[in-house]
MARGUFI-753452 format. One record per residue: residue number from 1; residue in one letter; z, x, y of N, C-alpha, C in turn. Coordinates in pm, whole numbers, padded with zeros to 5 digits. Last residue first. Example, Ala and Ser with C-alpha at 12.3 -4.5 7.8 and 13.67 -1.06 7.14 Angstrom:
BEGIN
> num_residu_n_c3_n_c1_n_c2_ca_c3_ca_c1_ca_c2_c_c3_c_c1_c_c2
> 2_S_00708_01285_-00225_00714_01367_-00106_00787_01290_00003
> 1_A_00780_01319_-00569_00780_01230_-00450_00780_01320_-00330
END
This chain:
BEGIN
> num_residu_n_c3_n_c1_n_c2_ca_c3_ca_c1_ca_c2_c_c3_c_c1_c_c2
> 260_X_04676_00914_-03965_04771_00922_-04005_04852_00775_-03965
> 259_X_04485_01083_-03788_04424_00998_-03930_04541_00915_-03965
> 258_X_04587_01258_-03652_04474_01079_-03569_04486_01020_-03679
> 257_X_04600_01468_-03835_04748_01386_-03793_04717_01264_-03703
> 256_X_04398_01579_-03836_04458_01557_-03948_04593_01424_-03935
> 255_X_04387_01665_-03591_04245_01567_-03609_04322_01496_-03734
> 254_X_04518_01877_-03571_04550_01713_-03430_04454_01640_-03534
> 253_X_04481_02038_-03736_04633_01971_-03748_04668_01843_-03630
> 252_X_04254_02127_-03626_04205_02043_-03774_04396_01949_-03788
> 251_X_04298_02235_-03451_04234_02142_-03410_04222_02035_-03502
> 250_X_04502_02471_-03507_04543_02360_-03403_04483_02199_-03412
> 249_X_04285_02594_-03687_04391_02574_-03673_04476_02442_-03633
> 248_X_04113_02694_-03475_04074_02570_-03592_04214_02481_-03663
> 247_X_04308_02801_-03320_04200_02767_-03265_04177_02645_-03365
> 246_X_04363_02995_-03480_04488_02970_-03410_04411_02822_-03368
> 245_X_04205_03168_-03614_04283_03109_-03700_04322_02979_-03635
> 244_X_04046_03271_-03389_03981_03169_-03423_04064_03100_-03517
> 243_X_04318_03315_-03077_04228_03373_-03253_04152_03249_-03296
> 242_X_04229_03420_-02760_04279_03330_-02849_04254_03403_-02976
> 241_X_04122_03588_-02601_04255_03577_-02580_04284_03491_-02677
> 240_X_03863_03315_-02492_03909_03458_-02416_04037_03442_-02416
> 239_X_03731_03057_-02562_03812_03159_-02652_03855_03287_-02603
> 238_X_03781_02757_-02466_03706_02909_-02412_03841_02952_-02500
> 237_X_03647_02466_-02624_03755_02584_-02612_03695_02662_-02550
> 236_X_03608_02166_-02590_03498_02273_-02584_03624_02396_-02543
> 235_X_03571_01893_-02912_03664_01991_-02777_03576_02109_-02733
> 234_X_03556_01577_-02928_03483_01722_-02953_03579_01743_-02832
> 233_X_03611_01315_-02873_03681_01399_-02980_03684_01544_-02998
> 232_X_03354_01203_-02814_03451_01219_-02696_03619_01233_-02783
> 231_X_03221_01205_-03006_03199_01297_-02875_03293_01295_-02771
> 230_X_03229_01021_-03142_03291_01165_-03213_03279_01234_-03081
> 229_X_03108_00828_-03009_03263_00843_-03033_03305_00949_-03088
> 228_X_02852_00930_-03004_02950_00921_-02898_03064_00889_-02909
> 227_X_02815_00881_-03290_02806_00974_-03233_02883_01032_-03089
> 226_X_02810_00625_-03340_02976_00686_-03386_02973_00798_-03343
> 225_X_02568_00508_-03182_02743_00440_-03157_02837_00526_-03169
> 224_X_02406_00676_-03345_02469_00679_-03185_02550_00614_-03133
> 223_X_02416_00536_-03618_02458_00636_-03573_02489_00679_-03485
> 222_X_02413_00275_-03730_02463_00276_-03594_02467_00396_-03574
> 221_X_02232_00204_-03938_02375_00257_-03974_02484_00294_-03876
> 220_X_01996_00119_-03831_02038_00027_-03895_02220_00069_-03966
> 219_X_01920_00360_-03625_01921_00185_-03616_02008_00106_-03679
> 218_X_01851_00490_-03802_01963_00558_-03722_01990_00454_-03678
> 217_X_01645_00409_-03978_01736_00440_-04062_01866_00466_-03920
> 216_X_01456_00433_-03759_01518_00271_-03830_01611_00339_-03905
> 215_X_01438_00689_-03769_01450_00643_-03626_01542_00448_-03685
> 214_X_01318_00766_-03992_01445_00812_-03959_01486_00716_-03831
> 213_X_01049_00634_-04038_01162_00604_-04093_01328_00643_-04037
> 212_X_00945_00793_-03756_00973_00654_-03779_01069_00591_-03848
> 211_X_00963_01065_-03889_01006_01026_-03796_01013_00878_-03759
> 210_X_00928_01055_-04249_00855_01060_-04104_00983_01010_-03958
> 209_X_01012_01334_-04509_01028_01222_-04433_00985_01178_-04309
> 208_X_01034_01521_-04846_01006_01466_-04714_00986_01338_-04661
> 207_X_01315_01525_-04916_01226_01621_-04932_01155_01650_-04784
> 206_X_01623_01347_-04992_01494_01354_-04971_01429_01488_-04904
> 205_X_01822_01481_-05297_01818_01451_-05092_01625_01442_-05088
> 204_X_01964_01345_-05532_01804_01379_-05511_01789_01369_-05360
> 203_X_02265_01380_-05476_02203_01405_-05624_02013_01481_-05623
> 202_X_02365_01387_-05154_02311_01337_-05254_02237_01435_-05411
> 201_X_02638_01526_-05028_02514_01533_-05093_02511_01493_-05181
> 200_X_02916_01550_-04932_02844_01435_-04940_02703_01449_-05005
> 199_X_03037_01754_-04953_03043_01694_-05132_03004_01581_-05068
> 198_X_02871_02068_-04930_02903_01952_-04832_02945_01831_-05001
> 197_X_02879_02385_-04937_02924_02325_-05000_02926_02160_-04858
> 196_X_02898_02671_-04770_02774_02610_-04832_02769_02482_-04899
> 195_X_03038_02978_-04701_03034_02836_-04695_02910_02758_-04740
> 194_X_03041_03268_-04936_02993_03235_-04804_02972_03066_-04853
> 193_X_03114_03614_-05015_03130_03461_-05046_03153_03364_-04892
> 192_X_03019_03798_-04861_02974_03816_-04993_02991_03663_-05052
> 191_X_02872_03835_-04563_03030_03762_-04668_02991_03744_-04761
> 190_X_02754_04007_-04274_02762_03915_-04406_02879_03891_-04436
> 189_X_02758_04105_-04073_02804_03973_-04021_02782_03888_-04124
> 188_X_02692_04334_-03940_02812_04319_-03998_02853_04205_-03989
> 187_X_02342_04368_-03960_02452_04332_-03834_02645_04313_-03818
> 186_X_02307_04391_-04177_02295_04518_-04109_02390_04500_-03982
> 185_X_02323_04194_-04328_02454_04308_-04375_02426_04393_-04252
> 184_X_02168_04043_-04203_02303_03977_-04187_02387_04088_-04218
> 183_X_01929_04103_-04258_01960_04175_-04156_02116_04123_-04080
> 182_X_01985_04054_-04554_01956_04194_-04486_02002_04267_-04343
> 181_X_01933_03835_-04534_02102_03866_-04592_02065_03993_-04567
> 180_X_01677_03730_-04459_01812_03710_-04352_01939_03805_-04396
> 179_X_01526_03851_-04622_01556_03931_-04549_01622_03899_-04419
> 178_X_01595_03711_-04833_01632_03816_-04861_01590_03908_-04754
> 177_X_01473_03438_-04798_01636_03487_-04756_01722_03606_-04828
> 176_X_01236_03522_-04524_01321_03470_-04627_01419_03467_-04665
> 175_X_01145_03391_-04177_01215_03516_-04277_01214_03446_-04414
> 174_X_01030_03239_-03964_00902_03330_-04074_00984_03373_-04223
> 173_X_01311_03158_-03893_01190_03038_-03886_01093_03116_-03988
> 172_X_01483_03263_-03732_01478_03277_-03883_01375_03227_-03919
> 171_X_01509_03111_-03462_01474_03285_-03460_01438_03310_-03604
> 170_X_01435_02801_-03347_01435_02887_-03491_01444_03021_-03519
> 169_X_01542_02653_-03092_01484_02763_-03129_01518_02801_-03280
> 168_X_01439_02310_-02905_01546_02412_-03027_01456_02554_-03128
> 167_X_01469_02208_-02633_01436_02251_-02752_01515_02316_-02822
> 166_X_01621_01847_-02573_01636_01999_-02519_01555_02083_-02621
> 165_X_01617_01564_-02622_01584_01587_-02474_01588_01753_-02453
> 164_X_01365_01527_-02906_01501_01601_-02881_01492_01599_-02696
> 163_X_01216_01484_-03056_01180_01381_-02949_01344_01440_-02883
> 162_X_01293_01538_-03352_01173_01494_-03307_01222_01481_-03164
> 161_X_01453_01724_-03584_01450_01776_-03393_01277_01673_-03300
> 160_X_01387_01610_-03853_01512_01632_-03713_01521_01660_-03586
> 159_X_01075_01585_-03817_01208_01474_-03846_01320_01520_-03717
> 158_X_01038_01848_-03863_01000_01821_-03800_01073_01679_-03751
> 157_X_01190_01915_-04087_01226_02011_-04001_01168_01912_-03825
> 156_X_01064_01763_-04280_01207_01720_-04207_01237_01819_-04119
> 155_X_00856_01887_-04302_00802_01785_-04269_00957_01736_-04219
> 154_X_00906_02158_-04425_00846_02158_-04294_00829_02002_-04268
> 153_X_01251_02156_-04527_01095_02140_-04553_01035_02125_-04420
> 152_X_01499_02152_-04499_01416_02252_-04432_01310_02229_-04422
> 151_X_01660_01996_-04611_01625_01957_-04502_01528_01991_-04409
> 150_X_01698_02137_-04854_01654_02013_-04849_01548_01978_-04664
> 149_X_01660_02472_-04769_01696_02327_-04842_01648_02228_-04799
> 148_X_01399_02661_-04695_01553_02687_-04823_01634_02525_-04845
> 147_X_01213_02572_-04610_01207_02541_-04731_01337_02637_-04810
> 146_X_01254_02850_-04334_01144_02697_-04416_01218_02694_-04551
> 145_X_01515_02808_-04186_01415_02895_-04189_01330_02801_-04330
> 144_X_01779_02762_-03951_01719_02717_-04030_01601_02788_-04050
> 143_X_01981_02812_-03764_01960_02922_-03907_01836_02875_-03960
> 142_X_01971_02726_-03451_01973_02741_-03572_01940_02815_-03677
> 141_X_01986_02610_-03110_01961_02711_-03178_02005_02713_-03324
> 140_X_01878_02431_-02801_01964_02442_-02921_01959_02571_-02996
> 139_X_01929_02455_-02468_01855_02451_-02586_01932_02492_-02701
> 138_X_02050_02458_-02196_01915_02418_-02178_01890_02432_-02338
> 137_X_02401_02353_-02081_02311_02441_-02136_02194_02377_-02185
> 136_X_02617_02185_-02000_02502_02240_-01899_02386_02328_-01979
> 135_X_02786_02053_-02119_02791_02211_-02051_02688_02266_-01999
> 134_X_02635_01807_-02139_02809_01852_-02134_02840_01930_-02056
> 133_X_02382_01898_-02280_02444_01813_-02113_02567_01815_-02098
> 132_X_02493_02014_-02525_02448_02041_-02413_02417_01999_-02274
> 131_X_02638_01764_-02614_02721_01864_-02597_02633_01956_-02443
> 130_X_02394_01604_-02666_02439_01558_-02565_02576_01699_-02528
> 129_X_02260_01809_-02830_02153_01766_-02735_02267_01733_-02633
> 128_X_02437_01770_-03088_02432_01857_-02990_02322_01891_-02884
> 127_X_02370_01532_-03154_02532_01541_-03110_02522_01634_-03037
> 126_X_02123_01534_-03253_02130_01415_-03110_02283_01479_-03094
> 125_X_02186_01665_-03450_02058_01749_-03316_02082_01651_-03210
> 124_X_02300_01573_-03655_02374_01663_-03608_02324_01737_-03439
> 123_X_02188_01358_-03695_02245_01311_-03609_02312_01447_-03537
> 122_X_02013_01535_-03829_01881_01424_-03761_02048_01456_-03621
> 121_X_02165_01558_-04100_02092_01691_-03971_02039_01667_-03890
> 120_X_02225_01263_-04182_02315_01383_-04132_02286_01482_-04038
> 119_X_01945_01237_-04195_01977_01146_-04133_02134_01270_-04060
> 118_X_01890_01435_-04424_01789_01446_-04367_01851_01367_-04202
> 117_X_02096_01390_-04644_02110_01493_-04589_02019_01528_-04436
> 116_X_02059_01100_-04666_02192_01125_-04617_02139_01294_-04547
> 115_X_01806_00942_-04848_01810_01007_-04682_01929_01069_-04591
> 114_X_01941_00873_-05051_01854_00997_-05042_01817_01067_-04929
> 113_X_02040_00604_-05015_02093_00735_-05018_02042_00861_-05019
> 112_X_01944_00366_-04966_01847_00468_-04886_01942_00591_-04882
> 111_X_02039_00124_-04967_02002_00151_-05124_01907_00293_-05026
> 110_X_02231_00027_-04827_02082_-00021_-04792_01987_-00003_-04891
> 109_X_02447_00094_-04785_02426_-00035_-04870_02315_-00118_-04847
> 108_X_02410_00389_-04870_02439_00284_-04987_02400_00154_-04937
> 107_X_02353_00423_-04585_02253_00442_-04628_02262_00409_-04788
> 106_X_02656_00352_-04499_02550_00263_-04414_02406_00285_-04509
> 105_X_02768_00537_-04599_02836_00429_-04664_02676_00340_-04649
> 104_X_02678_00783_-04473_02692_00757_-04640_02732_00669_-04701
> 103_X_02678_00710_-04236_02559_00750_-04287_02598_00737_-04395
> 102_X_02989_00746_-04184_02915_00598_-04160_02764_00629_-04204
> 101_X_03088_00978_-04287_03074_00838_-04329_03055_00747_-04304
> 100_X_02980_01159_-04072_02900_01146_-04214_02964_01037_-04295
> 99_X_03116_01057_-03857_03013_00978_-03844_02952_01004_-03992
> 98_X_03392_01134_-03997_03370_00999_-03924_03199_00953_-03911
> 97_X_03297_01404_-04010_03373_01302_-04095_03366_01204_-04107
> 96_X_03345_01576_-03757_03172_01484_-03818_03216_01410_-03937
> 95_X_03408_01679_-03490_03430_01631_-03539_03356_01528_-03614
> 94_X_03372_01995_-03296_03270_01893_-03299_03336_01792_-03461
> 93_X_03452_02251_-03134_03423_02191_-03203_03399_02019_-03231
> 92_X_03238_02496_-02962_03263_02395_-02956_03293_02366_-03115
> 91_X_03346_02772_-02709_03292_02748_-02839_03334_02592_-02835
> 90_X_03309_03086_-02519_03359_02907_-02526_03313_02862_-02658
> 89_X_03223_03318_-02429_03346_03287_-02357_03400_03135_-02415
> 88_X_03110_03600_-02671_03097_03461_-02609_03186_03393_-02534
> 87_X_02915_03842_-02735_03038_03794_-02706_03016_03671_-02664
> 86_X_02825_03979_-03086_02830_03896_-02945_02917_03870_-02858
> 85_X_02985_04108_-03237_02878_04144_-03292_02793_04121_-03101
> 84_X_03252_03973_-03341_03207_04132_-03318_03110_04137_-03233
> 83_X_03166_03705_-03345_03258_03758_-03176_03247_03947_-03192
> 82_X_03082_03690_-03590_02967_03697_-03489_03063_03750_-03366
> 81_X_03387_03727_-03732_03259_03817_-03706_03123_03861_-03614
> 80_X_03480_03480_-03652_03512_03616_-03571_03424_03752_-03596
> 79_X_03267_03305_-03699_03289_03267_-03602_03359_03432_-03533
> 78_X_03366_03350_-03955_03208_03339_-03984_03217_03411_-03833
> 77_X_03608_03310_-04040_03529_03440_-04080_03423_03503_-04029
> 76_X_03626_03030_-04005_03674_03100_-03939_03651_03240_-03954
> 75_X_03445_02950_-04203_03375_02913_-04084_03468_02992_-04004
> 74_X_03631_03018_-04421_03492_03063_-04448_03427_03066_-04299
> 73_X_03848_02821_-04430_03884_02955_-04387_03761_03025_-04346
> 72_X_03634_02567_-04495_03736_02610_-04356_03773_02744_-04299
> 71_X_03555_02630_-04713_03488_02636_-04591_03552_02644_-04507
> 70_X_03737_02584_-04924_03764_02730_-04845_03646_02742_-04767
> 69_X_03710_02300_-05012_03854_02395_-04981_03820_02497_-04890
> 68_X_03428_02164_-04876_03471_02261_-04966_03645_02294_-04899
> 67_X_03444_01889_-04603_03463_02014_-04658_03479_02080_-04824
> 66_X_03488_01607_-04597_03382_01626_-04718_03372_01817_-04731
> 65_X_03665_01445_-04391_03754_01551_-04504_03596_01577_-04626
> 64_X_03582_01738_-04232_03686_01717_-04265_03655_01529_-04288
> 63_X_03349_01882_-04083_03294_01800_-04199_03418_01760_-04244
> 62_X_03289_01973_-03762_03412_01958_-03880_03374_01867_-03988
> 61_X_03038_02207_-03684_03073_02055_-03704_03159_02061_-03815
> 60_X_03039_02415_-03393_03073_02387_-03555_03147_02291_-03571
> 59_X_02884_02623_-03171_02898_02487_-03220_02948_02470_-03368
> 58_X_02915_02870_-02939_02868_02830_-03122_02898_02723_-03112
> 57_X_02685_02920_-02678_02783_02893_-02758_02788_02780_-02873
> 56_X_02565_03189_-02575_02576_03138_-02678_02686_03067_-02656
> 55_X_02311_03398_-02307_02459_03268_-02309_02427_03234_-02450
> 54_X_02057_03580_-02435_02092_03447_-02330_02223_03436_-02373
> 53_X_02015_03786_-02599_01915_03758_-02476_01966_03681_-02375
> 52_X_02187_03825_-02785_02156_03967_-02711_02031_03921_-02616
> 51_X_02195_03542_-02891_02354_03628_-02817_02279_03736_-02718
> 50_X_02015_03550_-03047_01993_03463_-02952_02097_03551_-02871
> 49_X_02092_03714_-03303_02008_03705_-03220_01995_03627_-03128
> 48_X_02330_03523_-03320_02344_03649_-03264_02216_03731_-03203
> 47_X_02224_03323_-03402_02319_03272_-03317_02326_03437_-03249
> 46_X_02119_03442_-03680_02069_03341_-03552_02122_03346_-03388
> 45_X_02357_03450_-03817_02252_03592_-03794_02132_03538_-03671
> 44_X_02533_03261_-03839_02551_03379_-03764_02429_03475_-03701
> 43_X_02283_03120_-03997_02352_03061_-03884_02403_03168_-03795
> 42_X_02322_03204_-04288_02168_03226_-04162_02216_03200_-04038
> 41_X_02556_03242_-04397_02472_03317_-04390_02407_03319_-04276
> 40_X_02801_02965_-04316_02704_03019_-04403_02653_03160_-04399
> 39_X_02981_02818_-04158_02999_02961_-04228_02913_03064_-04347
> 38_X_02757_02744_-03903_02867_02700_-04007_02944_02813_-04119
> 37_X_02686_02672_-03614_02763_02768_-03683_02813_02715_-03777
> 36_X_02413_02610_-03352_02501_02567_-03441_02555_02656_-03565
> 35_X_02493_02706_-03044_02410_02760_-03182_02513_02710_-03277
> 34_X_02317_02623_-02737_02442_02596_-02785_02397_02644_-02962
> 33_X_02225_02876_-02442_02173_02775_-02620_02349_02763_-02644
> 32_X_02136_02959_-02163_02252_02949_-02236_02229_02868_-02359
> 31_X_02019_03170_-01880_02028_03070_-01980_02105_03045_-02073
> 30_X_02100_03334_-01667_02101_03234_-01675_02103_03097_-01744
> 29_X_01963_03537_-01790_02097_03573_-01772_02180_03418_-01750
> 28_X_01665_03556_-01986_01728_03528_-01827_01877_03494_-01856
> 27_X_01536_03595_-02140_01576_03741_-02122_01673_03715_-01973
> 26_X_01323_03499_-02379_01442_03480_-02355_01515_03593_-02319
> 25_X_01075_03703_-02446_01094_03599_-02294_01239_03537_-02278
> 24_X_01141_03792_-02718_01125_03832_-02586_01089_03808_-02467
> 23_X_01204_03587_-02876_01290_03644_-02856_01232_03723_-02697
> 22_X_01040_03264_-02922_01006_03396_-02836_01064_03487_-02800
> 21_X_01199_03136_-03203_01160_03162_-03065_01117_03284_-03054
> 20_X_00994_02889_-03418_01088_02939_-03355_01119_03013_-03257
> 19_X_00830_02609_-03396_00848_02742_-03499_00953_02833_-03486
> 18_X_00942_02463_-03202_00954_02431_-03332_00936_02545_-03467
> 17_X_00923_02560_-02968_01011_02468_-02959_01005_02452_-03138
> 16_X_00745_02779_-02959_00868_02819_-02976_01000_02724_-03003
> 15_X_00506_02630_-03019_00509_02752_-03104_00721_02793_-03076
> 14_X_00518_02420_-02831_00555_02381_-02958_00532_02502_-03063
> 13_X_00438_02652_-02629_00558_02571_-02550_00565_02518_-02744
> 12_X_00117_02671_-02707_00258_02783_-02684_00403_02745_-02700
> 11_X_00046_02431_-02720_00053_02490_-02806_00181_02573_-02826
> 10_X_00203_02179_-02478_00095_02292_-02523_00150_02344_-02601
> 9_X_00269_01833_-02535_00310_01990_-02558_00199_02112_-02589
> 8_X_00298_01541_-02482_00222_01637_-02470_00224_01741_-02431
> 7_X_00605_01360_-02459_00505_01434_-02429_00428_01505_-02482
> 6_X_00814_01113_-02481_00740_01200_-02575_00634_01245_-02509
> 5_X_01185_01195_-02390_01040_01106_-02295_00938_01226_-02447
> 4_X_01462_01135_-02604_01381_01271_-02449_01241_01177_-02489
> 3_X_01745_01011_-02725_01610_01050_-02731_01540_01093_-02609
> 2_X_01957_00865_-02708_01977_01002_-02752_01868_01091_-02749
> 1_X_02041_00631_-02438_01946_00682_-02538_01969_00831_-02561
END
């Protein structure tokens, strides 16, 4: 099971597990978030706040082949910038192709396409729940901040990370997004042209959604089946001494050539 025991959460404890975090109690040397990275905007600026309290490591899901052309180069931009900024000893990548087409085929032929983007970000929190047992690390971390997309809405926000075995911190969670790209230029960790592009999205992504539905929807398209098979695909690099060119590089020319 991909899923954690449902408990009864004090207030406090679901103020940081879902709104976002307590930057200043995260202060133990000990701890470690895995932060998901894509080459976007909010993601770096996250991931780095988190960097200057606890252990990071980035996570970035290969959307090969539903990438934009120049996300690729875009996520490698993304990844050496935050290494300004943070340091980090390991990074993960994470191969998602495979399972976003079994959600986009599985949710056609159910007639439940609308749920792709919501089911996609659902599976992206069970992939990296189990990464973190992997490596040992205690909690997730993300860009996400309300109602910039689809997925954000407060009612799929809640969706995705239901019943998660690790929490997940929002540091962006209050901001908007004129004052993420703010404190993204301040940190040297903007890009004027920046990743964003998935060409699996649906036309009308759903809005909002309950945890129940999602749970039959993950049921009925096998997602944790292909999940663990992408998982034992994922690589966990230590980057001390490497380039991130060299790195994605390598990984996208093994993954390119399985296909083959």
């Amino acid at each position: 099971m991909l899923h954690g025991k449902v408990d009864v959460v004090p207030k406090k404890a679901v103020d940081i597990y879902f709104m976002g975090s307590n930057l200043e109690v995260m202060s133990n040397e000990d701890r470690k978030t895995v932060c998901l990275l894509s080459g976007g905007i909010d993601s770096p600026v996250a991931a780095a706040m988190m960097g200057r309290k606890v252990e990071i490591v980035p996570l970035h899901f290969v959307l090969h082949p539903y990438y934009c052309e120049e996300t690729f180069s875009l996520s490698i931009r993304a990844m050496k910038r935050l290494e300004k900024v943070v340091s980090f000893d390991e990074m993960v990548l994470f191969p998602w192709g495979n399972v976003l087409q079994k959600i986009f085929t599985g949710l056609n032929e159910i007639g439940e396409r609308e749920y792709s983007c919501v089911l996609c970000r659902r599976g992206m929190f069970l992939a990296a729940s189990l990464v973190c047992k992997k490596i040992g690390a205690d909690s997730l971390t993300t860009g996400e901040a309300t109602g910039q997309k689809a997925s954000q809405t407060m009612e799929n926000l809640r969706t995705t990370s239901w019943n998660l075995e690790v929490p997940v911190h929002r540091p962006l969670m209050g901001m908007d997004k004129e004052e993420i790209i703010e404190k993204s230029k301040s940190d040297g960790l903007y890009m004027s042209t920046h990743a964003g592009c998935c060409n699996a999205t649906p036309d009308k992504p759903r809005t909002v959604s309950h945890p129940q539905k999602i749970r039959e929807l993950e049921e009925k398209v096998g997602l944790e089946e292909e999940i663990r098979k992408a998982l034992d695909r994922a690589e966990i690099i230590e980057t001390e001494g490497k380039e991130f060119y060299e790195i994605f590089h390598s990984y996208m020319t093994k993954m390119v050539g399985s296909e083959k």
